[in-house]
BAZALO-489007 format. One line per field, with one value per residue (C-alpha): x, y, z; residue in one letter; chain. Coordinates in pm, 1 decimal. Each point is the difference from the previous one (the first is absolute). Layout:
// BAZALO-489007
x: (X_...)
y: (Y_...)
z: (Z_...)
rest: (A_...)
kette: (A_...)
END
This chain:
// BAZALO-489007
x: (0.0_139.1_96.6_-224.3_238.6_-18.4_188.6_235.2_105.3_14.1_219.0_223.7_10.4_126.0_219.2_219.0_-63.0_152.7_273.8_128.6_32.1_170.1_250.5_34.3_-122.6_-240.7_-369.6_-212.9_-293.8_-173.3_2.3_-237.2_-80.3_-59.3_-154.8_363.9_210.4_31.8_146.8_105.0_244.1_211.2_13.5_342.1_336.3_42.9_-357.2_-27.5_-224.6_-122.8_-177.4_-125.9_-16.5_-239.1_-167.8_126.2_349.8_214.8_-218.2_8.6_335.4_-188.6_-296.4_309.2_157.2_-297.0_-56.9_354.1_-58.8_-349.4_170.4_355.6_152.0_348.2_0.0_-231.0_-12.2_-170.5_-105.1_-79.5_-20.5_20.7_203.3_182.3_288.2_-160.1_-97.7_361.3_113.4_-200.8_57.5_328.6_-22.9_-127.7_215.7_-83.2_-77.0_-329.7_132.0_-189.7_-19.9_-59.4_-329.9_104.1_-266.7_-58.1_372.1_158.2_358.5_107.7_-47.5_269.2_-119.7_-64.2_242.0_-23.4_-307.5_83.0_-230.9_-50.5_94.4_-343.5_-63.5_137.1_-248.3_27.2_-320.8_-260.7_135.2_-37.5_-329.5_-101.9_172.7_-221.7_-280.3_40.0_118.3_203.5_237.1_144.0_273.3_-2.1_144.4_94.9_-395.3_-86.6_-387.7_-146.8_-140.2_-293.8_67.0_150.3_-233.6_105.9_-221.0_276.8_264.6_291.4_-107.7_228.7_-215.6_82.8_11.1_23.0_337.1_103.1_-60.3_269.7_-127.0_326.4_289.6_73.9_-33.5_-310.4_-31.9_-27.7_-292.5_27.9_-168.6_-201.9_-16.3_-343.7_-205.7_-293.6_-265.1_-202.1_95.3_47.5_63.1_-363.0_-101.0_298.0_-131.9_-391.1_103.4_160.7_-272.0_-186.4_182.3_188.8_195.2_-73.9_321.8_196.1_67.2_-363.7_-77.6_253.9_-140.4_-418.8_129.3_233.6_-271.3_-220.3_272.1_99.0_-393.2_13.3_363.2_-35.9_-42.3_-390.7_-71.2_-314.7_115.9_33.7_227.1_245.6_67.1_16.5_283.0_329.0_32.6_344.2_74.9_-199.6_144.8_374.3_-137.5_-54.7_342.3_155.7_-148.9_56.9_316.8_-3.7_-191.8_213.7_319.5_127.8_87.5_-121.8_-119.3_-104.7_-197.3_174.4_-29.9_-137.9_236.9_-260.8_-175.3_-360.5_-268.6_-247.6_-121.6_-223.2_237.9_3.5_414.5_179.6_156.7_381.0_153.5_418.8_156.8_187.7_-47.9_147.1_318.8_93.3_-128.6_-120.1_-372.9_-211.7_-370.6_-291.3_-382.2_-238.2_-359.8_-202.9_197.6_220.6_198.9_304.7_-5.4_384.8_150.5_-180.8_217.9_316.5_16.9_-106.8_293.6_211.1_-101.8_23.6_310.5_66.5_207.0_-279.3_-225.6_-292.9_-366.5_-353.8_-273.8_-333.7_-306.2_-42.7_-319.4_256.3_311.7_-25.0_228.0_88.6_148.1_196.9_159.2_67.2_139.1_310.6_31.5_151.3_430.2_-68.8_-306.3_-307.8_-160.7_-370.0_-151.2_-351.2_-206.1_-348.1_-249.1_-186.6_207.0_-297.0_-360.9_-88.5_-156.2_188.4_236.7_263.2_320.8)
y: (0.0_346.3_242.1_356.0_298.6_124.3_-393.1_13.9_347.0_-89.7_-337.6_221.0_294.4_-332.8_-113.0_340.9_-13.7_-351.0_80.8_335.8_-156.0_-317.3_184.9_366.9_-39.3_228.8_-14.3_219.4_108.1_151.9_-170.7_63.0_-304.2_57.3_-206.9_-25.8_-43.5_217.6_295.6_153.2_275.8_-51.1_362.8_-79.8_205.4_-19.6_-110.5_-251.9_-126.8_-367.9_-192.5_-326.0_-38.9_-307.4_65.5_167.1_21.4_161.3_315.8_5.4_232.9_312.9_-27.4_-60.9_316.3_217.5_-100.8_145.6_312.6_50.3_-78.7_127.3_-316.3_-97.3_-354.6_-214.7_-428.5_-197.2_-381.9_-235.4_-307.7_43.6_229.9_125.5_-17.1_293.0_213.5_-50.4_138.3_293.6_95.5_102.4_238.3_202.1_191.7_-163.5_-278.5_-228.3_-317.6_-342.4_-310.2_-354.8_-181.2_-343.0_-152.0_189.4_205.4_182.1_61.9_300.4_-14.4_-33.0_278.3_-157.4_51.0_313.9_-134.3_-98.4_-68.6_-260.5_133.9_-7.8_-242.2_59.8_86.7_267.4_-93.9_-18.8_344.9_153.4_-150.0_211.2_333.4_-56.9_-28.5_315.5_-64.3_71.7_-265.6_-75.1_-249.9_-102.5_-297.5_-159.7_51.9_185.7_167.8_248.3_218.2_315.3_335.4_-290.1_-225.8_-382.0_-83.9_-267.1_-267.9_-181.2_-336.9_-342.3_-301.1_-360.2_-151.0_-399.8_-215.3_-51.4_393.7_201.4_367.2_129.6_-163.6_-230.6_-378.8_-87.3_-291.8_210.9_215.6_326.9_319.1_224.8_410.8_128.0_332.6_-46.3_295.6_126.7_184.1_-291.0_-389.0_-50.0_286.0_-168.8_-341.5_147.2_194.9_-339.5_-179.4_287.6_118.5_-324.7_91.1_367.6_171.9_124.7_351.7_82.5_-224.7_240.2_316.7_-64.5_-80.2_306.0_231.2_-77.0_15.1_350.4_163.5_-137.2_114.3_412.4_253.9_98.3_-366.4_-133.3_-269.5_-317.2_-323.1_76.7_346.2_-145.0_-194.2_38.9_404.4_-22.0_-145.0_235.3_298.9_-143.4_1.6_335.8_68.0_-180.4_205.3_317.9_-48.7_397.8_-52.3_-166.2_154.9_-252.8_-0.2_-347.8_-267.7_-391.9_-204.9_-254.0_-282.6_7.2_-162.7_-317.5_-132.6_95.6_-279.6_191.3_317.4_-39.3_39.9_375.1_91.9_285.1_6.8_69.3_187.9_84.8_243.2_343.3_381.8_259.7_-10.5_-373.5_-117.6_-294.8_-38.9_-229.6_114.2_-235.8_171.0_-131.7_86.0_34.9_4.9_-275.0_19.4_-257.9_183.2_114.0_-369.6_-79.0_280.4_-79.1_-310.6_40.6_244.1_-301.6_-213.2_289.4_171.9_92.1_281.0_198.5_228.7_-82.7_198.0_-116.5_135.3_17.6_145.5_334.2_-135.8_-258.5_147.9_-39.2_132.5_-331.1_-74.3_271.4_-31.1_-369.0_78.3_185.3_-249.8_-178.2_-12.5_194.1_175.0_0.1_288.0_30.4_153.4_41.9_-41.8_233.4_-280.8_81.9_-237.2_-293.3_-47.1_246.3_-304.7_-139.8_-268.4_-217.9_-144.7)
z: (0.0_-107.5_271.8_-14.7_-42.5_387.1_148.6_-300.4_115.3_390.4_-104.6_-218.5_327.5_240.7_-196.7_3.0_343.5_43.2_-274.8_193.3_290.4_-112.7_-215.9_108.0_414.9_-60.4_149.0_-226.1_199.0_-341.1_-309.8_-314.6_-189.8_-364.2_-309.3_-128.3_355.7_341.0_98.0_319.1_126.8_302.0_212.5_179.4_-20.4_-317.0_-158.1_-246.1_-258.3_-34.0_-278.7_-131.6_-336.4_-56.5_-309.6_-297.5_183.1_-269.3_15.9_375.2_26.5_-112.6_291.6_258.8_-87.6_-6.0_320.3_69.9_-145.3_171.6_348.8_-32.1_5.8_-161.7_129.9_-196.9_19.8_-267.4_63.6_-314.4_-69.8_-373.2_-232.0_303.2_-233.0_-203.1_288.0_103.8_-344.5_-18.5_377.2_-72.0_-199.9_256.2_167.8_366.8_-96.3_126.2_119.6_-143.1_115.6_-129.5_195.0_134.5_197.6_316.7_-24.3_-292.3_-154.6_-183.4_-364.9_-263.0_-311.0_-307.5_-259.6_-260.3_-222.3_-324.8_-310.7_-288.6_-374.0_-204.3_-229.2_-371.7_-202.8_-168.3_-250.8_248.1_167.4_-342.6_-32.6_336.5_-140.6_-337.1_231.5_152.8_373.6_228.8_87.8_349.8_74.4_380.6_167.8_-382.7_-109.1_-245.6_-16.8_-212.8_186.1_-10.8_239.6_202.0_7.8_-178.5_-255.4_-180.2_187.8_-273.6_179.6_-14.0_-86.9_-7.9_-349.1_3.0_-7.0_-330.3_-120.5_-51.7_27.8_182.3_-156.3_259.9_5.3_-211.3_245.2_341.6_93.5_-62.9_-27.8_-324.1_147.3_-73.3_75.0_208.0_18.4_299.8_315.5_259.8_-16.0_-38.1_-228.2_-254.3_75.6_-111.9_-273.8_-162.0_-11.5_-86.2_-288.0_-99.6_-349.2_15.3_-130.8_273.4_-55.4_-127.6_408.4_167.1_-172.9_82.9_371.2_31.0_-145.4_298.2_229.1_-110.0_23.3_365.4_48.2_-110.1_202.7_130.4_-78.7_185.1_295.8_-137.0_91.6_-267.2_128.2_355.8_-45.2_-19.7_48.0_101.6_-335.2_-141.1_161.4_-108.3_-370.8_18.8_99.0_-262.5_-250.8_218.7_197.9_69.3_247.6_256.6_-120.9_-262.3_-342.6_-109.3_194.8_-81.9_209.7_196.4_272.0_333.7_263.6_32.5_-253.9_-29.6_-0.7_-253.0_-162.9_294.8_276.9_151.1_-13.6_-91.1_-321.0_-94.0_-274.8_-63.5_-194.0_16.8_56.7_-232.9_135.8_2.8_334.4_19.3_162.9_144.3_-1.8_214.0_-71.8_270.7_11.5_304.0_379.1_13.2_309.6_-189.6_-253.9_87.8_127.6_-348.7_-148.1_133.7_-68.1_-380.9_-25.2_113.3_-221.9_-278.6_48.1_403.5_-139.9_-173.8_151.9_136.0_-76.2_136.6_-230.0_215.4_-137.1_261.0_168.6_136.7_100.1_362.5_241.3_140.4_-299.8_-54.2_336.8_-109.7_-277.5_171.4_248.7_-325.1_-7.9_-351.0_47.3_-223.9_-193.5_35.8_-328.3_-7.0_-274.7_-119.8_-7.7_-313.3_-234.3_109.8_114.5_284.7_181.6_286.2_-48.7_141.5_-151.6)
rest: (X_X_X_X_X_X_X_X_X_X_X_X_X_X_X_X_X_X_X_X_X_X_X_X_X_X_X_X_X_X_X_X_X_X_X_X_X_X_X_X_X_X_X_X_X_X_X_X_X_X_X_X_X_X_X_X_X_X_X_X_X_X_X_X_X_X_X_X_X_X_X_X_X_X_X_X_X_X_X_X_X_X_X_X_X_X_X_X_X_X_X_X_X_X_X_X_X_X_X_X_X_X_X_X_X_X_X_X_X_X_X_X_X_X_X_X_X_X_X_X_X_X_X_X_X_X_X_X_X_X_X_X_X_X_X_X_X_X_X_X_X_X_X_X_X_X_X_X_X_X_X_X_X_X_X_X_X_X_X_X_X_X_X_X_X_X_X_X_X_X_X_X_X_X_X_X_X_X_X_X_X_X_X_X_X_X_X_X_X_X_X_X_X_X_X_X_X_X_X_X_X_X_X_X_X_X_X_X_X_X_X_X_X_X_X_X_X_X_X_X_X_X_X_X_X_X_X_X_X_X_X_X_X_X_X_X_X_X_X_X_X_X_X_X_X_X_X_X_X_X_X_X_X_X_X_X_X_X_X_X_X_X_X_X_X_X_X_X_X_X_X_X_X_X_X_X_X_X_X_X_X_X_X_X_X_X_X_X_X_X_X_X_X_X_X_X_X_X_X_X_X_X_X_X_X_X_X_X_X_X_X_X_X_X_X_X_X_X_X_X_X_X_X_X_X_X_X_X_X_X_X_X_X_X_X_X_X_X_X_X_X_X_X_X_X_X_X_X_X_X_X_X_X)
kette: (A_A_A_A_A_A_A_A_A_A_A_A_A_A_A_A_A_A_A_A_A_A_A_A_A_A_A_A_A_A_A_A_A_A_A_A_A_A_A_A_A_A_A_A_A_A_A_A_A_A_A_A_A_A_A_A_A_A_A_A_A_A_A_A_A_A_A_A_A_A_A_A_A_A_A_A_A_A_A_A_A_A_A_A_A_A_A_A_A_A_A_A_A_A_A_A_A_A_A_A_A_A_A_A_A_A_A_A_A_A_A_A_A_A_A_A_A_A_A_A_A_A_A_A_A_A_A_A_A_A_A_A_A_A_A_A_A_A_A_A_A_A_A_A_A_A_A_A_A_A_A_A_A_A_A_A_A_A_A_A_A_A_A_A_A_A_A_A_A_A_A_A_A_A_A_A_A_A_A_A_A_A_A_A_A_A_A_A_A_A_A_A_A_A_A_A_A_A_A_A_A_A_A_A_A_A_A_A_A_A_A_A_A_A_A_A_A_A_A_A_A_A_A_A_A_A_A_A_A_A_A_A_A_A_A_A_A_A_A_A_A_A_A_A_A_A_A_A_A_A_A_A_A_A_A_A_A_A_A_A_A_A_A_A_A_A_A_A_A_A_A_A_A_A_A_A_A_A_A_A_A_A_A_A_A_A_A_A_A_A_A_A_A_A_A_A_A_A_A_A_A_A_A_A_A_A_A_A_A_A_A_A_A_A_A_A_A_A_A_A_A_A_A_A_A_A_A_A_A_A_A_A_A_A_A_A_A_A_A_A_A_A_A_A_A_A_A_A_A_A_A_A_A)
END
């Protein structure tokens, strides 16, 4: 039987409990429990923050330090169980840095940081990429995929699929599996998966063009609220940079990888871009839409994955530039530049990432 939101919150509040004082000594008389872990701030000599980062723990770095900067705190200790190597990464690149540590059972041991992320090269093929530039999209390589994409939004994925032993589609072995690179149309797994058996033998560009076209009515400024305009904004706010790199004090810009791997067009994220200002310097530019307190961990680690020498810029529609973040932002080794954005480049209706 599933556990209603107020138990799952107490169980994640005792469990800091029983972690702080197993690890750190420390008896917290207070402690918040939230949907995604605890929280709870330690008023001693020199007071400290403390988190559990249960659920979704690789975003929990960001809550941790706002809590900091709310309270005045410099000391800041983050439990997880998973991707505690990650948190470890991206805490230190602040310059005091929150100390993580690795869940074992009822203790915990500090956590190792994950080495500098690296990424797979893309598939090569440079036929099916021409195919989405004929089409009319955008197109975004992340994490070795490549997707055609509308005001940031996917509406194409160059997909592997299986062909049967005895094919030889890649030059290999005719007598080992191997693989035949494809487009698939839609925005999603299941909106490609629909539109193939919808549209089996359609041409593919003429496919990519009808589905684009409704993208972009939902995707342009005034547009009525709709799921397609909903989704996404960070991406769509980066898009707009690209073609307008003015506006956060670059030259040129491309659109590059987040530090993890998104799971879908669906997933709420900021989005990256690289490139250079006027004079040479090299930038690293992360849009986020709506308040997104990890926005900056987020950041930082994007720029190390990137290039950690550039400089780094995070491109927040106004509504959204909150205070908290600034202040997080120059907690950073390098600091961050906020840059807000005028929000009338998309649909006046409230949206998140």
């Amino acid at each position: 039987m599933a556990l209603d939101a107020d138990r799952i919150r107490a169980l994640h509040a005792a469990k800091l409990r029983a972690l702080a004082r197993s690890v750190l000594g420390v008896d917290l008389a207070e402690v918040s429990g939230t949907d995604d872990g605890a929280l709870a701030v330690v008023a001693d000599a020199e007071p400290t923050v403390l988190c559990l980062a249960q659920e979704r723990p690789q975003r929990a770095l960001g809550g941790a330090l706002a809590m900091a900067v709310r309270t005045g705190c410099d000391s800041v200790h983050v439990f997880a169980e998973n991707h505690s190597d990650v948190l470890a990464r991206r805490a230190a690149c602040f310059g005091t840095a929150p100390t993580v540590w690795q869940i074992d059972g009822p203790s915990a041991a500090l956590a190792g940081a994950a080495p500098r992320p690296t990424e797979p090269a893309p598939p090569r093929v440079p036929e099916l990429v021409a195919l989405l530039g004929v089409a009319g999209v955008e197109i975004a390589v992340e994490h070795g995929v490549i997707t055609g994409e509308v005001e940031g939004l996917e509406v194409a994925r160059i997909v592997a699929v299986a062909t049967s032993s005895g094919e030889d589609t890649d030059g290999g072995d005719p007598d080992e599996p191997s693989v035949v690179w494809q487009i698939e149309v839609g925005v999603g797994a299941h909106d490609r998966e629909a539109f193939s058996l919808l549209h089996a033998g359609e041409p593919t560009p003429e496919a990519i063009r009808r589905v684009a076209e409704v993208v972009r009515i939902h995707r342009s400024p005034g547009a009525s609220p709709h799921p397609l305009n909903r989704m996404g904004a960070a991406r769509w706010l980066r898009s707009l940079l690209l073609r307008q790199p003015e506006l956060v004090g670059a030259s040129r810009l491309r659109a590059a990888s987040p530090p993890l791997p998104r799971s879908g067009p669906k997933e709420s994220a900021p989005a990256v871009a690289y490139g250079v200002r006027s004079d040479g310097r090299r930038l690293v530019v992360v849009t986020c839409v709506g308040i997104d307190l990890d926005v900056v961990p987020f950041a930082a680690d994007a720029r190390l994955l990137l290039d950690p020498e550039a400089e780094l810029v995070v491109a927040l529609a106004r509504r959204d530039a909150h205070d908290i973040v600034a202040a997080m932002a120059t907690r950073l080794i390098r600091p961050a530049e906020i840059v807000e954005i005028d929000d009338g480049w998309r649909t006046t209706t409230a949206i998140g990432h």
